[in-house]
C-alpha positions in Angstrom: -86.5 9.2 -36.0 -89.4 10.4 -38.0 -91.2 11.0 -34.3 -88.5 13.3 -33.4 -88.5 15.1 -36.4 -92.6 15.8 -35.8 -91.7 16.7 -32.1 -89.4 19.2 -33.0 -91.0 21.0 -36.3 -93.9 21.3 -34.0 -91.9 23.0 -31.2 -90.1 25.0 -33.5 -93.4 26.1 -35.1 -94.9 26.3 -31.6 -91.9 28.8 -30.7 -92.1 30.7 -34.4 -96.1 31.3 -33.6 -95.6 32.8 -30.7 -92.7 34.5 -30.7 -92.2 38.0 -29.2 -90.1 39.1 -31.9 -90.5 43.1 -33.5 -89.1 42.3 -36.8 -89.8 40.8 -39.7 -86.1 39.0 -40.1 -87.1 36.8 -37.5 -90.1 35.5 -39.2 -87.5 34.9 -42.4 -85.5 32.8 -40.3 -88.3 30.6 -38.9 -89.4 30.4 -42.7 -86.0 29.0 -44.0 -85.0 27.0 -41.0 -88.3 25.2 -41.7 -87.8 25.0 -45.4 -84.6 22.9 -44.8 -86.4 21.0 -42.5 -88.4 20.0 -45.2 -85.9 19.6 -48.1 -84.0 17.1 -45.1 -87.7 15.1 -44.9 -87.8 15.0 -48.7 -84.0 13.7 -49.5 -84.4 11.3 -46.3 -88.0 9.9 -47.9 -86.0 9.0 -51.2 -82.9 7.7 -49.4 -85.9 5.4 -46.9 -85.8 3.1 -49.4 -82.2 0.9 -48.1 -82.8 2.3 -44.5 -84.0 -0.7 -42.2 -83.4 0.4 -38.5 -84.7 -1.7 -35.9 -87.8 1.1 -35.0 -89.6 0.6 -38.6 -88.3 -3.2 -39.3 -91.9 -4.5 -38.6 -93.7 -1.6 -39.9 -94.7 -1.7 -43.8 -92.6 0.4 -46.3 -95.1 2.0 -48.0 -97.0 2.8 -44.6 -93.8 4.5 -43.7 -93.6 7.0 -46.7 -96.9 7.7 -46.4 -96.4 9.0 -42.5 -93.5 10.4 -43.8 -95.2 12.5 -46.7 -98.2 13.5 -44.5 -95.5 15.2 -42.0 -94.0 17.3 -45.1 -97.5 18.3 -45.8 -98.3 19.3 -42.8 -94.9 21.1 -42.8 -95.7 22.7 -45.8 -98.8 24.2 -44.8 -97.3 25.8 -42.1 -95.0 27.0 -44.3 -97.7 29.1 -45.9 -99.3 29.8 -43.2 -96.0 31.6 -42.0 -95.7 33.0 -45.3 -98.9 34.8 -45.6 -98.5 35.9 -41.8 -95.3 37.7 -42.8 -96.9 39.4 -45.2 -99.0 40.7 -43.4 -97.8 40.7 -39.6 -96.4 44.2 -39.4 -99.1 45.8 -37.5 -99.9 42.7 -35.6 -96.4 42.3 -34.1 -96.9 45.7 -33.1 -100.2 45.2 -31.1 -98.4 41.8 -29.7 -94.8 43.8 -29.0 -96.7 46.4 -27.2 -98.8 44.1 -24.9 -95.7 42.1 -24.3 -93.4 45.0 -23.2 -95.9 46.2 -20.8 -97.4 48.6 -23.0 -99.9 50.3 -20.6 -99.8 52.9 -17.9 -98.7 51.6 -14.7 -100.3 52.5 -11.5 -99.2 53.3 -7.7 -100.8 54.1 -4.6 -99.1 56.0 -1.9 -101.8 56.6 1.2 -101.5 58.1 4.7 -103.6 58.4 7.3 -101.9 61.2 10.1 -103.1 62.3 13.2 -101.5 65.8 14.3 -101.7 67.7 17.1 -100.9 71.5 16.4 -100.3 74.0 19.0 -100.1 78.0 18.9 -98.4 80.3 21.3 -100.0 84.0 20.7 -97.5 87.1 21.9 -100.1 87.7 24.7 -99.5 83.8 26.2 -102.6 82.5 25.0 -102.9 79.2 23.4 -104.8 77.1 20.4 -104.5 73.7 20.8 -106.4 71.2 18.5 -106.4 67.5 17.4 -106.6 67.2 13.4 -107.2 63.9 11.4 -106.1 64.0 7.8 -106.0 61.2 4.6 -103.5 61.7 1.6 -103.9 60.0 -1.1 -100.9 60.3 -3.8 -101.8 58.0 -7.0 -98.6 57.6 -9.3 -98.6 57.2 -12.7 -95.9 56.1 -15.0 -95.2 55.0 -18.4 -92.1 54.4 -21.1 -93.2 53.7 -24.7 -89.4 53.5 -25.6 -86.2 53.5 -23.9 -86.2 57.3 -24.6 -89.3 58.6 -23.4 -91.4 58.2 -20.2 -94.3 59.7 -18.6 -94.9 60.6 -15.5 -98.0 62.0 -12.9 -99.3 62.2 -9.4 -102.8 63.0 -8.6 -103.3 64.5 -5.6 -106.1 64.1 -2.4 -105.9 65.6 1.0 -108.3 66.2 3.4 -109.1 66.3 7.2 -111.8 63.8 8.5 -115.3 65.2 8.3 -116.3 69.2 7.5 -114.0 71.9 8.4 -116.3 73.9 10.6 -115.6 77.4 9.1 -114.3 77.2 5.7 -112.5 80.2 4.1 -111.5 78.7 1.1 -108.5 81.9 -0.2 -104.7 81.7 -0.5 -104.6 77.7 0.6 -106.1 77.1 -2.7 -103.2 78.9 -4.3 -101.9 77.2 -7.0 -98.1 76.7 -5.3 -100.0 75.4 -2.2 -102.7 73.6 -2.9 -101.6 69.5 -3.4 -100.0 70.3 0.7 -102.5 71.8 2.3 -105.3 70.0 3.9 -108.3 71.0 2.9 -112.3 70.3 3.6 -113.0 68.9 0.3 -112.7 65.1 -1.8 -111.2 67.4 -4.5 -108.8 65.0 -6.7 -105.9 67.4 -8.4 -103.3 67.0 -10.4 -100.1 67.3 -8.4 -97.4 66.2 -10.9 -97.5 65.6 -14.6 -94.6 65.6 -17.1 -93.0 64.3 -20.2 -89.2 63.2 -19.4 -86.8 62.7 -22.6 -83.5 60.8 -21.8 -80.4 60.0 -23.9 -77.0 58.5 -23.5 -74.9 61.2 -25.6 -75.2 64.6 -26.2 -73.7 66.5 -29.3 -71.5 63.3 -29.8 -70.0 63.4 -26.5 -70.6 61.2 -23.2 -72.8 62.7 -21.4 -76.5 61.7 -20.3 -79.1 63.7 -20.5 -82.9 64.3 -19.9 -85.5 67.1 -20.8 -88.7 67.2 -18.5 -91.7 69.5 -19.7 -94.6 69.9 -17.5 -95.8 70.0 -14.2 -92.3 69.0 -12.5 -91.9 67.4 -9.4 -90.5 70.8 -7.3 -91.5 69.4 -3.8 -90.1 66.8 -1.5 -86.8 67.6 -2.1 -83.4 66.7 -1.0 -82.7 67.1 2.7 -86.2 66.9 3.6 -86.7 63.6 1.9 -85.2 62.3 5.0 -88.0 63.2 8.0 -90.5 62.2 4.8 -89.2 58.5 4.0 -89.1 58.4 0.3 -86.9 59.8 -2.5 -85.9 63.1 -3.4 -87.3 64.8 -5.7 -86.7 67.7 -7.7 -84.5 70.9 -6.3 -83.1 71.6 -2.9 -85.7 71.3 -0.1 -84.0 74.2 1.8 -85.4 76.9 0.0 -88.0 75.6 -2.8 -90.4 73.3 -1.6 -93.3 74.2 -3.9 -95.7 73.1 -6.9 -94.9 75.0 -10.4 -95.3 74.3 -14.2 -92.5 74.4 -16.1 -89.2 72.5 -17.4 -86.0 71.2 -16.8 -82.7 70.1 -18.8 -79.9 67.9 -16.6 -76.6 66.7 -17.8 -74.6 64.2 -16.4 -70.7 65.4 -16.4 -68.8 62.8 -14.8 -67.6 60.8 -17.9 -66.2 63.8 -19.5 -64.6 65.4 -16.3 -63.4 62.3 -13.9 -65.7 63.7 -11.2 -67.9 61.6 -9.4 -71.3 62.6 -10.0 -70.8 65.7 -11.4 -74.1 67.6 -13.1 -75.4 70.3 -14.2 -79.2 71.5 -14.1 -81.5 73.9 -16.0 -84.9 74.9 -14.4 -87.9 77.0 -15.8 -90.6 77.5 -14.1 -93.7 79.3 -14.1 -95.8 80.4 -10.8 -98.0 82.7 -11.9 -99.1 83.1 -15.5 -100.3 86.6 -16.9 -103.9 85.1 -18.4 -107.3 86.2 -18.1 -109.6 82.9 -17.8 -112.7 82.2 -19.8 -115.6 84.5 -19.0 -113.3 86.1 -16.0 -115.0 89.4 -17.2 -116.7 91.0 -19.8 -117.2 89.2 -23.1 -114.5 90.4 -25.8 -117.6 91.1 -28.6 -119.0 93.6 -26.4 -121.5 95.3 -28.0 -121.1 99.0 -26.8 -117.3 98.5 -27.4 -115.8 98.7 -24.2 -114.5 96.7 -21.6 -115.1 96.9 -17.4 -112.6 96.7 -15.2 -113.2 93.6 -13.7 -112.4 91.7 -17.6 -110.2 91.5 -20.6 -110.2 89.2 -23.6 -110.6 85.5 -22.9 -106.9 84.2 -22.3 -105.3 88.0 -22.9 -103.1 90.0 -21.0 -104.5 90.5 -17.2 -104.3 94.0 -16.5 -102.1 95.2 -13.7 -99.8 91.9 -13.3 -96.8 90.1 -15.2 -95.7 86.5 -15.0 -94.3 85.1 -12.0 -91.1 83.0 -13.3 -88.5 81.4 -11.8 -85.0 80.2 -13.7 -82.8 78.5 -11.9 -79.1 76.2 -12.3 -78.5 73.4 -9.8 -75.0 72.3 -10.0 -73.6 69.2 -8.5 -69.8 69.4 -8.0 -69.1 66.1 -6.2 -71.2 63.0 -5.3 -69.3 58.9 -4.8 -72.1 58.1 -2.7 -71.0 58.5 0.1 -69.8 62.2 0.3 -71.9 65.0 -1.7 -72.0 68.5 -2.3 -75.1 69.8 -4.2 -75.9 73.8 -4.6 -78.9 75.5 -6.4 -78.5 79.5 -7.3 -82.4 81.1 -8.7 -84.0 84.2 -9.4 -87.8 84.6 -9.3 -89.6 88.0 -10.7 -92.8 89.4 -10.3 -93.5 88.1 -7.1 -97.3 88.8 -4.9 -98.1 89.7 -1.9 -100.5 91.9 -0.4 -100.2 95.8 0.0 -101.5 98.0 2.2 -103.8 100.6 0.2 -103.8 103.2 3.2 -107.4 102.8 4.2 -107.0 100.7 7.5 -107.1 97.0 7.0 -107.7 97.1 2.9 -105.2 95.1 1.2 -104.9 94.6 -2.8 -102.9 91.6 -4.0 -100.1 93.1 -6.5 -96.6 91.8 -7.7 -93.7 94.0 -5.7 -90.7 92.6 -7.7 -87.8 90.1 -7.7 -86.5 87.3 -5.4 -82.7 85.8 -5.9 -81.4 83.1 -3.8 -79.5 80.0 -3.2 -78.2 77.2 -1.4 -75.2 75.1 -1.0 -75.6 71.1 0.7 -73.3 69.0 2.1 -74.3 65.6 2.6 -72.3 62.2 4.4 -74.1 59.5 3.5 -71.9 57.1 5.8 -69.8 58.7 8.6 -65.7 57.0 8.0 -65.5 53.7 6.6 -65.9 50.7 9.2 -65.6 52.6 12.3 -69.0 51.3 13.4 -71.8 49.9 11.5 -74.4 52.7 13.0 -71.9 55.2 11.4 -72.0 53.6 8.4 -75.4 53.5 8.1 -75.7 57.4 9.7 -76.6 60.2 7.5 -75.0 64.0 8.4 -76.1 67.3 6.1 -75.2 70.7 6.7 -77.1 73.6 4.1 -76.5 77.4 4.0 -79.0 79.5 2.3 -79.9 82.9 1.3 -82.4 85.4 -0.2 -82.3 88.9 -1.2 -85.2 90.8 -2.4 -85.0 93.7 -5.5 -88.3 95.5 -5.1 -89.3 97.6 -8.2 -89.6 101.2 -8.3 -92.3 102.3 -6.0 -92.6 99.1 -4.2 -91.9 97.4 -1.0 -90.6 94.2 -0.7 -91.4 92.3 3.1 -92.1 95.9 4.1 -88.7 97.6 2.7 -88.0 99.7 -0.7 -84.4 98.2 0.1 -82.4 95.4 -1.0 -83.1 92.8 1.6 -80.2 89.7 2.5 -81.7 86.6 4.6 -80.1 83.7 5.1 -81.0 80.3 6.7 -78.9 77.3 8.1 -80.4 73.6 8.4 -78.4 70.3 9.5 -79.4 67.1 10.7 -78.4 63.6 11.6 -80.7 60.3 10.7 -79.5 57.0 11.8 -80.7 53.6 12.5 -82.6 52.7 15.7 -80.3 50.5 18.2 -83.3 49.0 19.6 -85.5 48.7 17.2 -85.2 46.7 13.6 -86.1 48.3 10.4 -86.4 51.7 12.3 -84.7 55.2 11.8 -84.4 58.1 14.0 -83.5 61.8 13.1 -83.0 64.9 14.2 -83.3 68.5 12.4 -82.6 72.5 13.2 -82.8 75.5 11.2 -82.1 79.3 11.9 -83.6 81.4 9.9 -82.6 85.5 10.1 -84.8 88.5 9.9 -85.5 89.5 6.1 -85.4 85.0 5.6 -87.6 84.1 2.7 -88.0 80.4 1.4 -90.1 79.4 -1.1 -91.1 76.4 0.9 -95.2 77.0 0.5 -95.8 73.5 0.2 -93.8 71.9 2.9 -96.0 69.1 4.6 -96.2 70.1 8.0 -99.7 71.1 9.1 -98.3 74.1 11.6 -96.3 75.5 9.4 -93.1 75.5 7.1 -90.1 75.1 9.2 -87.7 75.9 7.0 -89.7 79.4 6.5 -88.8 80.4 10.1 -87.7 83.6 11.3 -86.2 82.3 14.3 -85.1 78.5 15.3 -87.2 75.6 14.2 -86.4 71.9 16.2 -87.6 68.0 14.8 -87.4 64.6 16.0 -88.7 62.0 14.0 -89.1 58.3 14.4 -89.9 56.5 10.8 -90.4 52.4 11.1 -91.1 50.0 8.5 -93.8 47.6 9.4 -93.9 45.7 6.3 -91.2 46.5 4.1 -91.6 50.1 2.7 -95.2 48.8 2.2 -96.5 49.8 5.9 -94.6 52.0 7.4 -95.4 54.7 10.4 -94.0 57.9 12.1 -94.2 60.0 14.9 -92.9 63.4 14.5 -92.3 66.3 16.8 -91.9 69.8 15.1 -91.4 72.9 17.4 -91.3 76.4 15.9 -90.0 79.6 17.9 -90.5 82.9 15.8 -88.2 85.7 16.5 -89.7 88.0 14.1 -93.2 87.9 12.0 -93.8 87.1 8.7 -92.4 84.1 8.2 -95.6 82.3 6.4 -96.2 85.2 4.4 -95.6 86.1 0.6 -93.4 89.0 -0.7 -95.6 91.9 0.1 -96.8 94.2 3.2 -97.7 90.5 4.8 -93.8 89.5 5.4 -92.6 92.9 6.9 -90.5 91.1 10.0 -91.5 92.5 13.3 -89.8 91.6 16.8 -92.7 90.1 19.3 -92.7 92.9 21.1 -92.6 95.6 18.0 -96.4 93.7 16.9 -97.2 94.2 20.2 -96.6 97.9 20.1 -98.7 98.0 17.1 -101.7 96.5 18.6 -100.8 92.8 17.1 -101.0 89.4 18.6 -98.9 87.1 16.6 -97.6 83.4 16.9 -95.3 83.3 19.0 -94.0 79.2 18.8 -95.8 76.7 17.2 -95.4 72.8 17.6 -96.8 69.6 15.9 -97.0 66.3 17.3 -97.6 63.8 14.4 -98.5 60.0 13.8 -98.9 57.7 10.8 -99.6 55.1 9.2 -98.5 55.0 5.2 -99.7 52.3 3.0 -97.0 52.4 -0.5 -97.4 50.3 -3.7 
């Protein structure tokens, strides 16, 4: 008996030591479960006395209570010992709560390695073809302190295999650009980076809810996630496939309204921010009193230019899973672009005025219900877009000082490979019309942003997993046919749209069609 009882305080106090308990109560408990354990030792020593089992009938009384007694004392001690770790034990259950729970920033790689072949068609019928090898290196970071809170960050690396020949480092190291484009340096940035903040009820009522704040995820978003192979992200990729700084406020509404999946979106964003750097110009203590032209007070107003924001409300009236309509409505203001100063080919880079748009998405994810298991397992979207620019007084906006509608229409189809396991093939179009301006910037395709087309933009894509979603490869075919100019362009003299043959007239030689061929190899984890 009196072995069982050792066995067991020391398994209790083996379970008590170590326990991955947060609160004190739970030290308490250990403390008077183990104090009865020891009033039951003491009653059962004075009781010993007309107990003669068969285990302890050759074994000497007194021998007995002294085992007996030197298990209460070792009892007792760890009593104390307990004791005095209660008392002092708040910050250590702290330290051992927070290595227990994972308390440390987790980290994930995401690498690809791409070949691309891009192709040009001038207006003339001359060609640029050339092969281009590129890495990209995503590094994920991730981290929730409490059930409440997380962080979140991607940094950034991608570059083409050796020197770029001719660099001209200028508007593809623009902020909204520069975590997509391939470049000729190792340069590490920081391509996502944000605080989210998420609850179950809001004012009292049923509804989850998040707040993000920082450098939100605004690329890779939903409809082009599919030809990419991972999750969507942030916004509609139809229109706003970019990098910004700013914030975002979602609501779950399905629990107070019986619709399925029903939400409702807030997004603030910031593109361009109206500060003069450090030592940009002049110092502010000048000593004659006066300031050049080329600076202003360290972090002040920069002279000549506003903030480029963008608010925007995505609204989600419908989504079981299976079918879903998703629509985002925006307005951007003080947006650049170059202008044409008179003297021939002089540009300055200004702000022209406002951008509104939207989109509305319809997505089957599942075509019927057990008609075939390829159309259960084949996705369908359909998107309609627009764009309408509100130059400012004295401005041009994509080369009018009109009001200026553009719209754009994308669908596509994915669906499992019948000949091939863990394989998926898809295919994509868009139209875009003649004043069409997405804010697509940092779409991933080396030839350009296809949803930024003036004209008709065709994809096929092949994605395979090799090892899970661990190794997986691609081979892409993007083809571009321009039916006006200025589709890459930003919101100034650059995006005037031009027929072929108007540039032409004007002494210009622009692209004409452009295609990419890509293969890859992705390595996720």
């Amino acid at each position: 008996m009196k072995k069982l009882i050792t066995l067991s305080a020391v398994a209790f106090l083996s379970t008590a030591t170590f326990a991955n308990s947060t609160v004190n109560a739970s030290i308490q408990a250990q403390l008077d479960a183990l104090t009865q354990k020891v009033i039951m030792l003491e009653a059962n020593q004075k009781k010993d006395k007309n107990l003669k089992s068969t285990t302890i009938s050759t074994v000497d009384e007194s021998n007995t209570k002294a085992k007996m007694q030197a298990t209460i004392d070792a009892l007792t001690k760890k009593v104390d010992k307990l004791e005095k770790k209660q008392k002092h034990n708040t910050k250590k259950i702290s330290a051992v709560n927070k290595l227990a729970n994972n308390d440390n920033l987790k980290f994930g790689v995401d690498f690809r390695t791409a070949y691309d072949n891009v192709s040009y068609k001038k207006a003339d019928g001359t060609k640029d073809t050339n092969d281009v090898f590129s890495n990209r290196l995503w590094m994920k970071m991730a981290y929730a302190p409490t059930d409440h809170i997380s962080f979140f960050g991607t940094l950034s690396y991608y570059k083409i295999y050796g020197q770029v020949a001719q660099p001209h480092p200028g508007m593809d190291q623009m902020d909204w650009v520069v975590s997509g484009t391939a470049g000729s340096t190792n340069t590490l940035r920081v391509k996502e980076a944000f605080f989210l903040y998420k609850n179950d009820t809001f004012l009292g009522m049923d509804i989850p809810w998040t707040a993000s704040f920082g450098r939100r995820p605004s690329t890779d978003g939903l409809l082009v996630n599919y030809r990419d192979d991972q999750k969507a992200k942030s916004a509609i990729g139809h229109n706003i496939n970019m990098e910004f700084d700013g914030a975002s406020f979602n609501y779950q509404l399905e629990n107070v309204t019986d619709v399925p999946g029903m939400s409702l979106k807030f997004c603030f964003g910031r593109g361009m921010s109206d500060v003069n750097s450090r030592y940009s110009g002049i110092d502010y203590n000048s000593t004659n009193g006066t300031y050049s032209m080329n600076g202003s007070n360290n972090y002040g107003d920069t002279p000549g230019f506003s903030n480029t924001d963008l608010v925007g409300v995505l609204f989600n009236p419908y989504d079981d899973g299976q079918y879903s309509l998703h629509t985002v409505w925006f307005d951007a203001f003080n947006l650049p672009g170059m202008y044409a100063t008179g003297t021939p080919n002089t540009y300055e880079f200004k702000q022209h005025g406002d951008v509104q748009g939207g989109a509305a998405s319809f997505i089957a994810d599942g075509i019927g219900d057990g008609i075939t298991d390829m159309l259960d397992d084949t996705v369908f979207f359909a998107s309609f877009a627009y764009s309408q620019t509100n130059p400012d007084n004295g401005h041009t906006m994509l080369g009018s000082d009109k009001k200026e509608t553009g719209t754009s229409f994308y669908t596509g189809f994915n669906w499992p490979c019948q000949l091939i396991d863990d394989a998926r093939v898809g295919i994509e179009y868009n139209h875009g019309s003649k004043y069409w301006r997405s804010f697509t910037y940092g779409e991933d395709t080396l030839v350009g942003s296809k949803l930024a087309t003036r004209g008709d933009a065709y994809e096929v894509w092949f994605n395979k997993d090799l090892i899970g979603k661990i190794l997986t490869a691609q081979i892409r075919y993007t083809y571009l046919d321009y039916k006006y100019t200025g589709s890459h362009a930003f919101f100034g003299d650059g995006g005037t749209p031009m027929t072929m043959d108007e540039a032409v007239a004007q002494n210009q030689n622009p692209v004409e069609s452009a295609q990419d061929v890509r293969v890859y190899l992705r390595y996720r984890y």
